[in-house]
C-alpha positions as CSV (number, residue, x, y, z in Angstrom):
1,X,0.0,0.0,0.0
2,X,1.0,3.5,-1.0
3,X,0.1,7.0,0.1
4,X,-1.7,7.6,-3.3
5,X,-5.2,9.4,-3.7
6,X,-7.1,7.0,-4.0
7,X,-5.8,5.0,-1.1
8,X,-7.0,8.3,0.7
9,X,-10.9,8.2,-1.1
10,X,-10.9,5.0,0.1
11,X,-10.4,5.3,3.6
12,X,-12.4,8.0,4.2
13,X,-15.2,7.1,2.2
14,X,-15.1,3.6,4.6
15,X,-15.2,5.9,7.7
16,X,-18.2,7.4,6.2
17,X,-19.5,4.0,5.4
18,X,-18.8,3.1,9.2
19,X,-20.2,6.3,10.2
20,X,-23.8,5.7,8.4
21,X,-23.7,2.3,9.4
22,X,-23.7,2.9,13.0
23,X,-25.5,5.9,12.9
24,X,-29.2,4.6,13.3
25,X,-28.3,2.3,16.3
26,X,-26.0,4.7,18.1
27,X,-27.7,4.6,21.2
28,X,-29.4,1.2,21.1
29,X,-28.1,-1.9,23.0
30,X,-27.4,-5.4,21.4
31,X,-30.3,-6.6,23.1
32,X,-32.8,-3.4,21.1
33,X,-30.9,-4.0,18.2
34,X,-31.3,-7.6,17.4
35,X,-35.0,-7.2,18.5
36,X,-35.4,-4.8,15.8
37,X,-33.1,-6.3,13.1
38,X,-32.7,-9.9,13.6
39,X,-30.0,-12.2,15.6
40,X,-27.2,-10.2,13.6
41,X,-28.3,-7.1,14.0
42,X,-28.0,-4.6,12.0
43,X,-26.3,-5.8,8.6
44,X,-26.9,-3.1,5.8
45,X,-27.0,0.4,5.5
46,X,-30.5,1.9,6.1
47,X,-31.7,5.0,4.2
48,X,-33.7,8.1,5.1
49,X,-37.0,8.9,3.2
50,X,-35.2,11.0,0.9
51,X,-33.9,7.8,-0.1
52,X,-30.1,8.5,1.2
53,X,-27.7,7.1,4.2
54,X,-26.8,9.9,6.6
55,X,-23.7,10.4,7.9
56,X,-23.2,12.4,11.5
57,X,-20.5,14.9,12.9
58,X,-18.1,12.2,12.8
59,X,-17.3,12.2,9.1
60,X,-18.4,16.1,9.1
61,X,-15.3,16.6,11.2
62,X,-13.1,13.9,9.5
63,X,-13.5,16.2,6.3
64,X,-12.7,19.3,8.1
65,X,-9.2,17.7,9.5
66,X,-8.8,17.2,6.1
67,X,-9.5,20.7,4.7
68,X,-7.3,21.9,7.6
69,X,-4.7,19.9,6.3
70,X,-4.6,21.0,3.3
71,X,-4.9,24.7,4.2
72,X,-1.9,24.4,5.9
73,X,0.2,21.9,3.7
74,X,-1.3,23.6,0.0
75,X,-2.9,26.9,0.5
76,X,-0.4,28.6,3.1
77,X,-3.3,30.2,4.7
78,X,-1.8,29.5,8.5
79,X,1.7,29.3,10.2
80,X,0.9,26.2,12.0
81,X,-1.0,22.9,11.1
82,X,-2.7,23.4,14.9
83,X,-3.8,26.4,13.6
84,X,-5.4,25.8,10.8
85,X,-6.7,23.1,11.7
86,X,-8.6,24.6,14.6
87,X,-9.7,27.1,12.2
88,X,-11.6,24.3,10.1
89,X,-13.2,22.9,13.3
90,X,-14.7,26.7,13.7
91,X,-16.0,26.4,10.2
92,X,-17.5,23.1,11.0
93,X,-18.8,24.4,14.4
94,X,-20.8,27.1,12.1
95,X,-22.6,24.4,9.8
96,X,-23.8,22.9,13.3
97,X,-25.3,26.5,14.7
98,X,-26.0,28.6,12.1
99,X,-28.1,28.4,8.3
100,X,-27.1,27.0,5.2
101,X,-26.4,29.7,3.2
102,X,-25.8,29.2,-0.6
103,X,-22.5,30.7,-1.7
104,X,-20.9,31.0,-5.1
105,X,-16.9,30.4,-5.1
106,X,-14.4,29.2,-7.8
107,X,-12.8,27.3,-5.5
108,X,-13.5,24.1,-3.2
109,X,-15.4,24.9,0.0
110,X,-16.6,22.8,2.3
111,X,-19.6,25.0,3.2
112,X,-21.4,25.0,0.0
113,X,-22.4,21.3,0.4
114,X,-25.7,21.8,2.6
115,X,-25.5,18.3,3.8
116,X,-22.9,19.5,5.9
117,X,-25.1,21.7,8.4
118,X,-27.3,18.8,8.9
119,X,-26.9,18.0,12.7
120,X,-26.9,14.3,13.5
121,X,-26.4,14.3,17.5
122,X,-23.0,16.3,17.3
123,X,-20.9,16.2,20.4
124,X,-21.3,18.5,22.9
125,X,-17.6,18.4,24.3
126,X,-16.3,19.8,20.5
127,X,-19.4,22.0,20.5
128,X,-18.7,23.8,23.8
129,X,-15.0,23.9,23.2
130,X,-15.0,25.6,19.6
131,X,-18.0,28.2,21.4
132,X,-15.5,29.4,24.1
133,X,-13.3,30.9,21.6
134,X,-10.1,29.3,22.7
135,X,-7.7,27.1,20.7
136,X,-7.0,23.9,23.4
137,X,-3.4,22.5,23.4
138,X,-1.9,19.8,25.2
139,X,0.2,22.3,27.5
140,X,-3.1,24.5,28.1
141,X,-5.9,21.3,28.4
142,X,-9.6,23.3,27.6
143,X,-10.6,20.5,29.9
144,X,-10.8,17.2,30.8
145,X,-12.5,15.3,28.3
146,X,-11.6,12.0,26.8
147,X,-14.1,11.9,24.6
148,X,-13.8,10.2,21.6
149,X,-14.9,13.3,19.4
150,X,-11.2,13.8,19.3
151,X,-10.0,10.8,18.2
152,X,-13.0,9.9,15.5
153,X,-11.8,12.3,13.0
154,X,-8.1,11.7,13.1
155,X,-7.0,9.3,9.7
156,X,-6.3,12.3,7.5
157,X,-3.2,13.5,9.8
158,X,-2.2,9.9,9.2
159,X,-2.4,10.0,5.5
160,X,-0.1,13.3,4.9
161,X,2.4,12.6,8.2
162,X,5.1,10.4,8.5
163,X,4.4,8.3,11.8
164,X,5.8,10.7,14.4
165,X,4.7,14.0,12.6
166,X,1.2,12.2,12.5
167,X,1.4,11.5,16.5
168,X,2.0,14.6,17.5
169,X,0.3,16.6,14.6
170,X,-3.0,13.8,16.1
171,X,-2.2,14.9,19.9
172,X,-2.9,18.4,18.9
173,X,-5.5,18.3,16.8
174,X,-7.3,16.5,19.2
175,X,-6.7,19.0,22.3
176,X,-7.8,21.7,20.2
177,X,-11.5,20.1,21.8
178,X,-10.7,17.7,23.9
179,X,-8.2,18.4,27.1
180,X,-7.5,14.4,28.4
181,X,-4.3,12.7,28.0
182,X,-6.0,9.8,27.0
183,X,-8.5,12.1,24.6
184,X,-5.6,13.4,22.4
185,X,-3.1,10.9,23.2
186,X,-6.0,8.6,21.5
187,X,-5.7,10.4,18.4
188,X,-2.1,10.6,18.4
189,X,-2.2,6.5,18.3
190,X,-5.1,6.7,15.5
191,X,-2.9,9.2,13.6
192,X,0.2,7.1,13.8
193,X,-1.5,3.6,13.2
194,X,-2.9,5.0,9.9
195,X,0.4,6.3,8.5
196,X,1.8,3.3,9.5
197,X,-0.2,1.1,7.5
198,X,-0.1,3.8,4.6
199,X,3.0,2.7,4.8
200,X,2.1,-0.3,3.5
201,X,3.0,-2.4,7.2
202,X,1.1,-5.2,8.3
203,X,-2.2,-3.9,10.3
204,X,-0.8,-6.4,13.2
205,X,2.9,-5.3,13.0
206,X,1.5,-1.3,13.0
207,X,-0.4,-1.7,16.3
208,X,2.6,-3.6,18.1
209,X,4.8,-0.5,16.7
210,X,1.6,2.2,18.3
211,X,1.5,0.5,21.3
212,X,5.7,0.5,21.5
213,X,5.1,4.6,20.4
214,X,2.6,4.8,23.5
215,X,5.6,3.4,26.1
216,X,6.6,6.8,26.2
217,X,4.0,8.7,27.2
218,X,2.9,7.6,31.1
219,X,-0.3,9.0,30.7
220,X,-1.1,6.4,28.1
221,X,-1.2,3.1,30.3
222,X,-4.9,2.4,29.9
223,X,-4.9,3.0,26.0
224,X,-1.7,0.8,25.9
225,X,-3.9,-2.3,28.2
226,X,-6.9,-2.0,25.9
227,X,-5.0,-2.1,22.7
228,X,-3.0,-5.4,24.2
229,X,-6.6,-6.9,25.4
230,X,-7.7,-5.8,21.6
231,X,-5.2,-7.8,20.0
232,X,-5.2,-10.5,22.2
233,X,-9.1,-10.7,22.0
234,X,-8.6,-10.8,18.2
235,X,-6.9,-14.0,18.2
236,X,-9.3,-15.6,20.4
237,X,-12.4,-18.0,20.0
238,X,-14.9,-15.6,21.9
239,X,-17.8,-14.0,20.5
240,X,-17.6,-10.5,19.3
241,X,-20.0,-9.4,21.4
242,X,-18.6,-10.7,24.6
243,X,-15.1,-9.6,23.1
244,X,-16.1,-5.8,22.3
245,X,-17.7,-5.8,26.2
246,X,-14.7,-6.6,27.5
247,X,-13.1,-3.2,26.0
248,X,-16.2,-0.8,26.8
249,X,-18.8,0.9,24.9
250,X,-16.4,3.5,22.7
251,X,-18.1,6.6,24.1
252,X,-14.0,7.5,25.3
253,X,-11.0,7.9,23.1
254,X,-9.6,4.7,24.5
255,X,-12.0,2.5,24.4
256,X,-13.7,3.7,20.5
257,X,-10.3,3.1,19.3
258,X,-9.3,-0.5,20.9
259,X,-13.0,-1.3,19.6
260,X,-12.2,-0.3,16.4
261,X,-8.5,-2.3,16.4
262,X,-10.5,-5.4,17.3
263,X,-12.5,-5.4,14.9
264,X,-9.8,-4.9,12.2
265,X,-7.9,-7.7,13.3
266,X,-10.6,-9.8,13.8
267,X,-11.5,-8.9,10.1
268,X,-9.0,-8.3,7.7
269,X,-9.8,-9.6,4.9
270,X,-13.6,-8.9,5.0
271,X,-14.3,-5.1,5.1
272,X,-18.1,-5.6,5.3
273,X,-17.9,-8.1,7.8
274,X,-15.4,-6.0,10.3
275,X,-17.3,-2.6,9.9
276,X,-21.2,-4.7,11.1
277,X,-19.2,-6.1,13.9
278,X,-17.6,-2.8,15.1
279,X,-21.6,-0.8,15.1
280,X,-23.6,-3.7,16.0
281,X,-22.9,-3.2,20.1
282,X,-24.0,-1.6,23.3
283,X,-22.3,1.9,22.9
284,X,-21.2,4.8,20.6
285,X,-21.8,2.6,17.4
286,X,-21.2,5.6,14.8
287,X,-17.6,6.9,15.9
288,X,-16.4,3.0,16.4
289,X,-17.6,2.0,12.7
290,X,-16.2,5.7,11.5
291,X,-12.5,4.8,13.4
């Protein structure tokens, strides 16, 4: 695997995928689920009445880490990637609390897509953060959230970074909302997992090397246990339910991305297969099928 484009398209168009999968059952348990949609739950994507799948803030703010990105790398508009990245997440907070508005422009803008306003449960952690009007870092914590709004909308920082720009570059990006150790240390490990594998690594041999990253950060002990028990799980006969349990509901940084590493492993050859396991459970289905 190579850091082409469409390498890119297709790994965010998966966390979009991931992100509408999950979406309808979000706050549902297994048991709600598979009364509703059978003994597997929920196994296709389901469509609104306008005939389309919806996805939620989690891709919104994927895309937006993306246009920061670019700002930053292409455009020159800011001095720091932090920056301008933060900047984006203001222009996403404006699609979730203000009007569409219909806008002529010759170049690419995110804000002329009117799906993008639509508010599917956004979080209230990157809500409140990006209304206070101050930029959160990871020497100046905006608070103490761990939240997985942080780490959800990390994989593009993985895409353009080599590993340990994409760590640090995923630690701050992530603070910007979310003050926690483990809520933008969480990010930093998404960021650096995904250039890894861009990489073209092993998925396996990537998330030893995260967790060997993570060793040096002593804040990072209960991300490091959960990624173990994830790969470990992986290579075990227990159901995916019971598995998934054992690593929480993903409504944390922590948790949403060991969730997310199980199912990967558990999966790897079978896309479809990896992304119903990691929405079909108890907690924060979207953000684990986005990661």
């Amino acid at each position: 695997m190579k850091r082409t484009i469409e390498y890119l398209k297709a790994s965010l168009l998966a966390g979009a995928i991931g992100d509408a999968w999950g979406w309808p059952i979000e706050f549902q348990t297994v048991e709600e689920i598979n009364s509703k949609y059978g003994h597997l739950g929920l196994t296709r994507l389901i469509k609104n009445a306008s005939g389309i799948v919806e996805i939620t803030d989690d891709t919104q703010m994927t895309l937006f880490t993306l246009e920061g990105i670019i700002n930053f790398l292409y455009l020159k508009k800011y001095a720091s990637i932090h920056e301008s990245i933060y900047q984006s997440y203001l222009r996403w907070y404006k699609t979730q609390s203000e009007k569409f508005q219909l806008t002529t422009s010759n170049s690419f803008d995110l804000m002329s897509y009117r799906e993008l306003f639509f508010q599917r449960a956004p979080g209230i952690t990157c809500k409140n953060a990006l209304a206070s009007g101050i930029m959160g870092t990871t020497a100046k914590p905006i608070n103490d959230s761990k939240g997985c709004g942080g780490v959800m909308r990390a994989a593009p920082i993985g895409y353009f970074f080599d590993a340990d720009q994409a760590f640090d570059h995923g630690c701050s990006s992530a603070a910007i909302t979310h003050g926690h150790p483990l809520g933008y240390l969480s990010a930093g490990a998404m960021s650096y997992l995904i250039s890894k594998i861009f990489e073209g690594n092993d998925v396996r041999e990537c998330i030893l090397q995260t967790i060997e990253k993570l060793e040096m950060y002593s804040d990072a002990q209960r991300l490091m246990t959960l990624l173990k028990s994830a790969v470990q799980l992986s290579e075990s006969d227990q159901n995916d339910i019971r598995c998934i349990r054992q690593l929480g509901e993903g409504w944390v940084a922590e948790e949403a991305l060991a969730i997310a590493v199980y199912c990967s492993l558990k999966y790897p050859s079978d896309l479809q297969k990896a992304l119903a396991v990691s929405v079909n459970h108890d907690g924060d289905s979207d953000s684990t099928g986005s990661i």
